[in-house]
PARORO-45305 format. One line per field, with one value per residue (C-alpha): x, y, z. Coordinates in steps of 0.001 Angstrom, whole numbers, plus 500000, padded with zeros to 6 digits. Layout:
x c(X	...)
y c(Y	...)
z c(Z	...)
END
This chain:
x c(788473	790593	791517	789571	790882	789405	789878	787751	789038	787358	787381	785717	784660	783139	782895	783314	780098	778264	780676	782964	786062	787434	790994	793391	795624	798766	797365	796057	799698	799729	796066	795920	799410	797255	794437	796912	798117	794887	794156	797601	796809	793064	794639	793275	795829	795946	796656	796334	794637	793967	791562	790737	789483	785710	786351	788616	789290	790895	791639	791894	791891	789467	790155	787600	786843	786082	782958	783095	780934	783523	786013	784598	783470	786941	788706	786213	785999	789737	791111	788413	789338	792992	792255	790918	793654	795848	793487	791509	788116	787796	783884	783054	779150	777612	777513	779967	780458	782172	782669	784205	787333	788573	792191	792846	791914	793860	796481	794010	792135	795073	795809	792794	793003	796504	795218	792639	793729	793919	790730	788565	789830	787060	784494	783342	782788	779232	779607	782558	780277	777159	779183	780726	777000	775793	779379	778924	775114	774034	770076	769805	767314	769648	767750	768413	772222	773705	770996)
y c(991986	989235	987117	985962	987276	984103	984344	981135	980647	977933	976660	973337	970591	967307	964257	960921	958882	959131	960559	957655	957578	956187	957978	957183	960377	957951	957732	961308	962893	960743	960861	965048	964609	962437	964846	967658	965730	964638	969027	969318	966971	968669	972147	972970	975057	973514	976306	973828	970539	969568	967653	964887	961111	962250	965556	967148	970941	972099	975456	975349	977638	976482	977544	978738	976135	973452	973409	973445	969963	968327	969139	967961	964747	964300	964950	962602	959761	959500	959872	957375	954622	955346	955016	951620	950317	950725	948970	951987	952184	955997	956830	960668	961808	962754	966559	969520	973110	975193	978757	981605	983226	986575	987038	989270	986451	983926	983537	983543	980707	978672	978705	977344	974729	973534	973467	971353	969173	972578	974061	970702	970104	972996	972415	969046	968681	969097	972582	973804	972883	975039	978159	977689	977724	980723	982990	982889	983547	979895	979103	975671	973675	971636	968402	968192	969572	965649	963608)
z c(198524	196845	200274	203311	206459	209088	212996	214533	217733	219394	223188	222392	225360	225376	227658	227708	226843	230284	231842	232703	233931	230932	230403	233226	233790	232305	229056	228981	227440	224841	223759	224345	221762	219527	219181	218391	215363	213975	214356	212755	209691	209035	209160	212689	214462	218389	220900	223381	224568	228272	230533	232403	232907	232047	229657	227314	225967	222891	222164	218251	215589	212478	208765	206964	204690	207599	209406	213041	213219	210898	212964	215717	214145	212555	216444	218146	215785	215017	218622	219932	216890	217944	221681	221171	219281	222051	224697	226013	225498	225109	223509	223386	224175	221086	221677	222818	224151	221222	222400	220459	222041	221404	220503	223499	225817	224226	226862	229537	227555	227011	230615	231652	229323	229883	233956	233989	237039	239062	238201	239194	242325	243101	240149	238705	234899	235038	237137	234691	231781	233269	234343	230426	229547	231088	230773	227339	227471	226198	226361	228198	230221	232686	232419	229034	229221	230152	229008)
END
């Protein structure tokens, strides 16, 4: 076969460092539009980007010649850096939730994503993170889960 053929759709979460409260829902627009562009520039596709003050989720697509931990690394580190310079003092936990997402649940996916402020007015981040966990069969031992 002379090309690659690459589907990596990702749902990826991660938190704020402890959890804080540390983006006010005024400055969440304008960081969720920041984090697109940094995907745009590193050739991640963004299907969508949503969250809250404690968490964010990205529904991206990754190329094949980028490592999921890179882009991770580059999202986090840039967006944080970026925060700061504009007064906020946004710091991501060191891990994440990437799960794989089938094209036929894209839209359903995206949804979710892009409704963030819906969905946790029945679930807090630490029970959305959990049901994440065990929907898509993830082998975890809670205590360890947020440190």
């Amino acid at each position: 076969m002379s090309h690659s053929y690459v589907q990596n759709i990702i749902h990826l979460v991660f938190s704020t460092k402890e959890r804080g409260m540390l983006i006010p829902a005024e400055f969440q627009p304008r960081l969720w539009a920041y984090v697109a562009g940094i995907c745009k520039k590193n050739e991640i596709f963004v299907h969508a980007v949503g969250g809250m003050e404690d968490h964010i989720h990205l529904l991206i697509q990754v190329s094949a010649t980028l490592t999921l931990a890179k882009a991770v690394l580059t999202v986090k580190s840039n967006s944080s850096r970026w925060a700061h310079e504009r007064g906020q003092k946004v710091t991501w936990q060191e891990g994440y939730g990437a799960f794989s997402v089938s094209a036929s649940n894209l839209s359903t996916v995206e949804q979710y994503v892009r409704n963030q402020a819906v969905h946790h007015r029945k679930m807090s981040f630490e029970e959305e993170f959990v049901a994440l966990l065990r929907k898509h069969g993830l082998e975890f031992d809670a205590k360890h889960v947020f440190g």
